[in-house]
ZAFIKOL-107068 format. One line per 4 residues: their letters; for each residue x, y, z of C-alpha. Coordinates in nm, 2 decimals. Layout:
REM residues N
a> X:Y:Z; ...
//
This chain:
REM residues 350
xxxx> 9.28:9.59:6.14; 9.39:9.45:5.81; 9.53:9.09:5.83; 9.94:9.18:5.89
xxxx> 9.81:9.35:6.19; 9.61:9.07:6.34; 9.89:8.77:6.26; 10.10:9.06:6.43
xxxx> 9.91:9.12:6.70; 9.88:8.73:6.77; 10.26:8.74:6.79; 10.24:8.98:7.10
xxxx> 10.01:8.77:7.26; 10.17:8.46:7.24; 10.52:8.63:7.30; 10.40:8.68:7.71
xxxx> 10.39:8.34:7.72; 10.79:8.35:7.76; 10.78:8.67:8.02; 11.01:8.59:8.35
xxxx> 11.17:8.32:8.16; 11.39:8.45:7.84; 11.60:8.73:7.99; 11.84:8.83:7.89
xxxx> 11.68:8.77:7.56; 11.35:8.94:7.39; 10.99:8.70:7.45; 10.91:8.75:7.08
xxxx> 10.63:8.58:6.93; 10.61:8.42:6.55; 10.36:8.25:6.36; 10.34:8.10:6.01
xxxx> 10.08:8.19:5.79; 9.97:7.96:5.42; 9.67:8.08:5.29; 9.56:8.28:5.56
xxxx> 9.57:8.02:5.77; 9.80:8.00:6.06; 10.02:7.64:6.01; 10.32:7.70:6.31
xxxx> 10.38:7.96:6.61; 10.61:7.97:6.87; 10.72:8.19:7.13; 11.11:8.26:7.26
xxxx> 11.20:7.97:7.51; 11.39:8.00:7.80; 11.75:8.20:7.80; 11.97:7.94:7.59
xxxx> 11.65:7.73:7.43; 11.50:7.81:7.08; 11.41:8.14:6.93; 11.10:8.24:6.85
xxxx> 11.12:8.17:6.44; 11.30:7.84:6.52; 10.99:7.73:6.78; 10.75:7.83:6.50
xxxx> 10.94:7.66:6.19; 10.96:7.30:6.44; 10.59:7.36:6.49; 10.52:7.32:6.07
xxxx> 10.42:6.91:5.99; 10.47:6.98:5.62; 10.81:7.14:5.55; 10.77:7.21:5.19
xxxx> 10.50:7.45:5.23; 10.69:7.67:5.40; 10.82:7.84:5.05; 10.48:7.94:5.03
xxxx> 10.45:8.08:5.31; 10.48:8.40:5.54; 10.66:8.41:5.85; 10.52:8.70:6.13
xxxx> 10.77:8.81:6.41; 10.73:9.08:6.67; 11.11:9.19:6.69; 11.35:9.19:6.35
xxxx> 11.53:8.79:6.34; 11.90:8.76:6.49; 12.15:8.79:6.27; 12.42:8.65:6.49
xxxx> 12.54:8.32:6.61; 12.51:8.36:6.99; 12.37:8.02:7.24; 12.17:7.97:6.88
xxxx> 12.28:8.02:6.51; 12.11:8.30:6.37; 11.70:8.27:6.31; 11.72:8.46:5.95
xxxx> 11.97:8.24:5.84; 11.70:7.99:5.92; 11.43:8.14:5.74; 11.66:8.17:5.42
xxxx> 11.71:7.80:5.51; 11.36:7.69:5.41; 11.33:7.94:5.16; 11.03:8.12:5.30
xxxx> 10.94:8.41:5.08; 10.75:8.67:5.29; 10.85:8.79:5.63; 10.66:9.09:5.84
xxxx> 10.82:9.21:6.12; 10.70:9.40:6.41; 10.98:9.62:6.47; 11.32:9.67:6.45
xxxx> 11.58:9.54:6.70; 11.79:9.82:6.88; 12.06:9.61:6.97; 12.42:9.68:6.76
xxxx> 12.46:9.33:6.67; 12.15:9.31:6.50; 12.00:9.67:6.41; 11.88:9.61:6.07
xxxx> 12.14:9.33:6.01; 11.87:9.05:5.99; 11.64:9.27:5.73; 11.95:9.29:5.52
xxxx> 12.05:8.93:5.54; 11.67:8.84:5.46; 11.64:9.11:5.18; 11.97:9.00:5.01
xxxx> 11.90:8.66:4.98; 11.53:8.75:4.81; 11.28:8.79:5.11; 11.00:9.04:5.08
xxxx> 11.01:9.21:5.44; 10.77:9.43:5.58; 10.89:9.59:5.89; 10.66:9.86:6.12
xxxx> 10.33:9.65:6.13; 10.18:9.73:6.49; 10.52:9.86:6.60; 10.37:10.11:6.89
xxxx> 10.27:9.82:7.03; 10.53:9.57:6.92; 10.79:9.80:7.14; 10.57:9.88:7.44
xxxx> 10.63:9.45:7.46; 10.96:9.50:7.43; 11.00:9.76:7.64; 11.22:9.56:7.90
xxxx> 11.47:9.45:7.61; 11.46:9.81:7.44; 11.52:10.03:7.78; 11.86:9.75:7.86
xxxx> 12.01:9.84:7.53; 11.94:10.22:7.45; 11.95:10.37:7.79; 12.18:10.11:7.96
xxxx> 12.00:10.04:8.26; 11.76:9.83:8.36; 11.34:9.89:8.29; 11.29:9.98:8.63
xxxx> 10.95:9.93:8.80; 10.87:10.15:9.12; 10.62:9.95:9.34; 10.39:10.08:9.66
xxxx> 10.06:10.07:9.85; 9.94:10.36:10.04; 9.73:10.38:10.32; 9.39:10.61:10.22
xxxx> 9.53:10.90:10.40; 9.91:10.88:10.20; 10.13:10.67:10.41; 10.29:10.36:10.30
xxxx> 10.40:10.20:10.69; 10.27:10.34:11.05; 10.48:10.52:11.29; 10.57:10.25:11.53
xxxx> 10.51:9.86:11.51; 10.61:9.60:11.76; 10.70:9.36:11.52; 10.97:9.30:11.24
xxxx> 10.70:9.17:10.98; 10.46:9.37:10.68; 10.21:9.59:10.82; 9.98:9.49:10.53
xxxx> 9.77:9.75:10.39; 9.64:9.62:10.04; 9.43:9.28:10.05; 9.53:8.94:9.96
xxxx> 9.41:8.97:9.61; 9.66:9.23:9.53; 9.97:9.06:9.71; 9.91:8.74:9.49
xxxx> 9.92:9.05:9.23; 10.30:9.17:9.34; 10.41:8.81:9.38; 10.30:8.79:8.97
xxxx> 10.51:9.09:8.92; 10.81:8.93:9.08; 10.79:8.64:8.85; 10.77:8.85:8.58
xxxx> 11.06:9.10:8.65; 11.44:9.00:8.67; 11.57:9.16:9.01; 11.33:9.28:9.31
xxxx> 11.50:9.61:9.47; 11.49:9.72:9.83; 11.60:9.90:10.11; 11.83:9.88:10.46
xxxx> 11.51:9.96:10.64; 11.26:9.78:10.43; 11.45:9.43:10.51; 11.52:9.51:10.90
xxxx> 11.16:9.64:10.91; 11.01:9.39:10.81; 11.23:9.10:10.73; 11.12:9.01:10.38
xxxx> 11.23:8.69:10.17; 11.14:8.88:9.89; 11.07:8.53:9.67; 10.75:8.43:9.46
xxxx> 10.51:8.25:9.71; 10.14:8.31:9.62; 10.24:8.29:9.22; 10.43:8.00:9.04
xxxx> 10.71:8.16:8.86; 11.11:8.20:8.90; 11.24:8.39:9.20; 11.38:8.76:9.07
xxxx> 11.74:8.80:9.22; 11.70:9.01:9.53; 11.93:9.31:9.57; 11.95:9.47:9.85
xxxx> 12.07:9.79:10.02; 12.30:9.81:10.32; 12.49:10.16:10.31; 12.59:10.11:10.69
xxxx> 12.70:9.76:10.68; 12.37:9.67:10.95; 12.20:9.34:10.78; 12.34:9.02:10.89
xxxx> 12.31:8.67:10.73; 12.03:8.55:10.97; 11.81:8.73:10.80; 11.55:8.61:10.52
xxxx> 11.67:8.82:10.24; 12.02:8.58:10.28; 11.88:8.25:10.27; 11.93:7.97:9.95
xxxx> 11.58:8.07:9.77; 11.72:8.31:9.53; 12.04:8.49:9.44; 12.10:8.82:9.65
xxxx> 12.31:9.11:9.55; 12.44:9.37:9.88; 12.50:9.71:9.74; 12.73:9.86:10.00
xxxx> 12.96:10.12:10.07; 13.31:10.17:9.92; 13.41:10.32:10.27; 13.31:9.94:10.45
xxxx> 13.62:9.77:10.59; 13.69:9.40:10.45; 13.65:9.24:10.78; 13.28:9.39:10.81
xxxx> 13.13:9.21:10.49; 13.21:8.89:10.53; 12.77:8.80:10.61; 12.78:8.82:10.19
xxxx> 13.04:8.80:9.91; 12.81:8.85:9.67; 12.89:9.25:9.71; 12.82:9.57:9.54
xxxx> 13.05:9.90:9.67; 12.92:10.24:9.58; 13.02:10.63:9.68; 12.69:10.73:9.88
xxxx> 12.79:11.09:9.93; 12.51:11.31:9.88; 12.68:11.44:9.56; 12.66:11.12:9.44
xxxx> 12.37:11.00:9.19; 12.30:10.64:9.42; 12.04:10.55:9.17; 12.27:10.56:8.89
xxxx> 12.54:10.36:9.05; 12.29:10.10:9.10; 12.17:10.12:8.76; 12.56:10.07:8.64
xxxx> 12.59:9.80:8.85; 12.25:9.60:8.73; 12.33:9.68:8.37; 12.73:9.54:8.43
xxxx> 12.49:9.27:8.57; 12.29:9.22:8.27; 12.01:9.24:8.43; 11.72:9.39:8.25
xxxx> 11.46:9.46:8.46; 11.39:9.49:8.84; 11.07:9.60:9.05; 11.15:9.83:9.34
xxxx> 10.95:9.74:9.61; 11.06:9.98:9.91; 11.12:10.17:10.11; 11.01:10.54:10.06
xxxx> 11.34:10.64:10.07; 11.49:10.42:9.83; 11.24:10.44:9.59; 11.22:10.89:9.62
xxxx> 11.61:10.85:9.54; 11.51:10.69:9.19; 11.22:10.93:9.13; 11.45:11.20:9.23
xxxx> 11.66:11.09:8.97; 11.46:11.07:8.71; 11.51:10.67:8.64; 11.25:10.51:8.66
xxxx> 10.96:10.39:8.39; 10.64:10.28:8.53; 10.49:10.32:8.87; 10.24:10.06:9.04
xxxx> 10.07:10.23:9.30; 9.76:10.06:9.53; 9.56:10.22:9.81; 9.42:10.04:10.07
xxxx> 9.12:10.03:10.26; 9.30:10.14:10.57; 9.40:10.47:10.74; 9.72:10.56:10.94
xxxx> 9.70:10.93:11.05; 10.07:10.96:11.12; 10.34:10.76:10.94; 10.60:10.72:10.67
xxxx> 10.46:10.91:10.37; 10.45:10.77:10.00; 10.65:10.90:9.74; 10.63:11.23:9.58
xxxx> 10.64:11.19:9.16; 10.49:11.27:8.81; 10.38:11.09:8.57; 10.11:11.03:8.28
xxxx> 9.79:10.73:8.42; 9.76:10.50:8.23; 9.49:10.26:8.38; 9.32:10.25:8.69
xxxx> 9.16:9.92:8.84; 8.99:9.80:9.19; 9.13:9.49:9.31; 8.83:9.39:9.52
xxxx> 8.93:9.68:9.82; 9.25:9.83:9.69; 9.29:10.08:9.42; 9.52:10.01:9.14
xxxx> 9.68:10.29:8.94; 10.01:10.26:8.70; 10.18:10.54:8.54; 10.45:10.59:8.28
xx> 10.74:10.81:8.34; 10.72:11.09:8.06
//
């Protein structure tokens, strides 16, 4: 790994240190390299704070030696006054000479903009160091923009013997099958994602608040399901912890929605592609990423329709016999871990 790489490579790492709190914006990392020596970094701070390259510029005691110096960035600078003036116009600013970027930035208002702005005013730029990697970071920012939807997330724990809920229960509450370790895992997750996802039956099943508990991080906005107009306002998913979306039904009469006005309507007709309403409505939303947490119905409809990115599937150390069965999909693993009992697998969509 030749020394771009690794200053690059520092930049992703740093960059998570801004994941669940940026959106809509990128986390991109930055540091500032004099002599081979690393003299400012900075990471993207929460949605309306500093950019990345501004974070890393503040960082730097001595100003001046910024013109001899080179400036590291996972995603191409912002070219564009939007809650912050424009980060290249920054780095032109304090005349740095050298600039190596990570990768290019898909969205229309930059796309190559801030390479030109640098290059014009007498930057060297490097752009493509560690760029496989430098968009798999970005993945949540890249999916919003190219494919206008959401990086979606499907989420599930299966019993050993392929079910993800029993039969029966006598009580609306979890039936847990993974083990405490690994739901202090999924309440990471929902910290890191934008929107949690679920089902009509998942929330009068088991009456979920669907909030971070065992992790410290931001609530994701909840959005819920209810094609039949069945959840009232008594229940968790409707109290003040986080924002909740209802997706409903464009054939539900006024008087019957009044439990929520923060309302969705969509055409459910089995001719319809659900999933990609939903997607629509997220994206109309701005909302760039959401986990889908349930139930097997909900999340087959997004398999089903092809949109969907990554899978996060545990196994328990428990058996069923007779139940609601997990989901049916493909996709390529790409790691595999034991959380203490549970199995962990995640795979890509290909």
């Amino acid at each position: 790994m030749n020394n771009h790489e690794t200053f690059i490579k520092y930049c992703i790492n740093i960059a998570k240190n801004g994941l669940g709190s940026t959106r809509p914006n990128p986390m991109v990392g930055s540091v500032i390299v004099h002599n081979g020596l690393i003299i400012g970094e900075g990471f993207t701070s929460p949605y309306g704070g500093n950019h990345a390259e501004v974070n890393a510029i503040n960082s730097v005691k001595d100003k001046s030696v910024l013109k001899e110096s080179t400036i590291y960035v996972t995603l191409e600078p912002c070219s564009h006054f939007g809650k912050t003036p424009p980060c290249s116009d920054l780095i032109i600013k304090h005349q740095i000479p050298n600039v190596v970027i990570g990768c290019i930035d898909d969205n229309s208002l930059v796309a190559g903009k801030g390479v030109a702005k640098l290059k014009l005013a007498g930057c060297q730029v490097i752009v493509g160091v560690l760029e496989k990697e430098c968009k798999e970071h970005h993945k949540r920012f890249f999916t919003f923009h190219n494919k206008k939807r959401p990086y979606i997330i499907l989420k599930w724990a299966k019993s050993t013997d392929g079910y993800i809920a029993p039969e029966t229960k006598n009580e609306q509450k979890p039936v847990w099958i993974t083990n405490e370790f690994s739901r202090q895992l999924v309440h990471k997750w929902r910290s890191e994602e934008q929107a949690i996802l679920v089902g009509t039956n998942t929330v009068l099943q088991d009456n979920p608040s669907l909030t971070v508990r065992d992790w410290t991080g931001n609530n994701p906005i909840r959005i819920v399901l209810d094609k039949d107009d069945k959840l009232t306002k008594e229940l968790a998913v409707f109290n003040n912890e986080a924002e909740t979306i209802t997706i409903g039904s464009i054939n539900q009469k006024p008087q019957s929605i009044i439990h929520n006005n923060n309302l969705e309507l969509i055409n459910w007709d089995q001719k319809t592609r659900v999933a990609q309403q939903i997607c629509d409505i997220l994206f109309n939303r701005q909302i760039n990423s959401v986990i889908i947490e349930g139930g097997a119905k909900t999340l087959q409809q997004f398999i089903d329709e092809n949109l969907w990115d990554e899978a996060r599937v545990f196994t328990g150390n428990i058996q069923f016999k007779t139940g609601v069965k997990a989901p049916h999909f493909s996709g390529t693993l790409i790691s595999e871990e034991k959380v203490i009992t549970d199995i962990l697998k995640i795979y890509n969509n290909d």
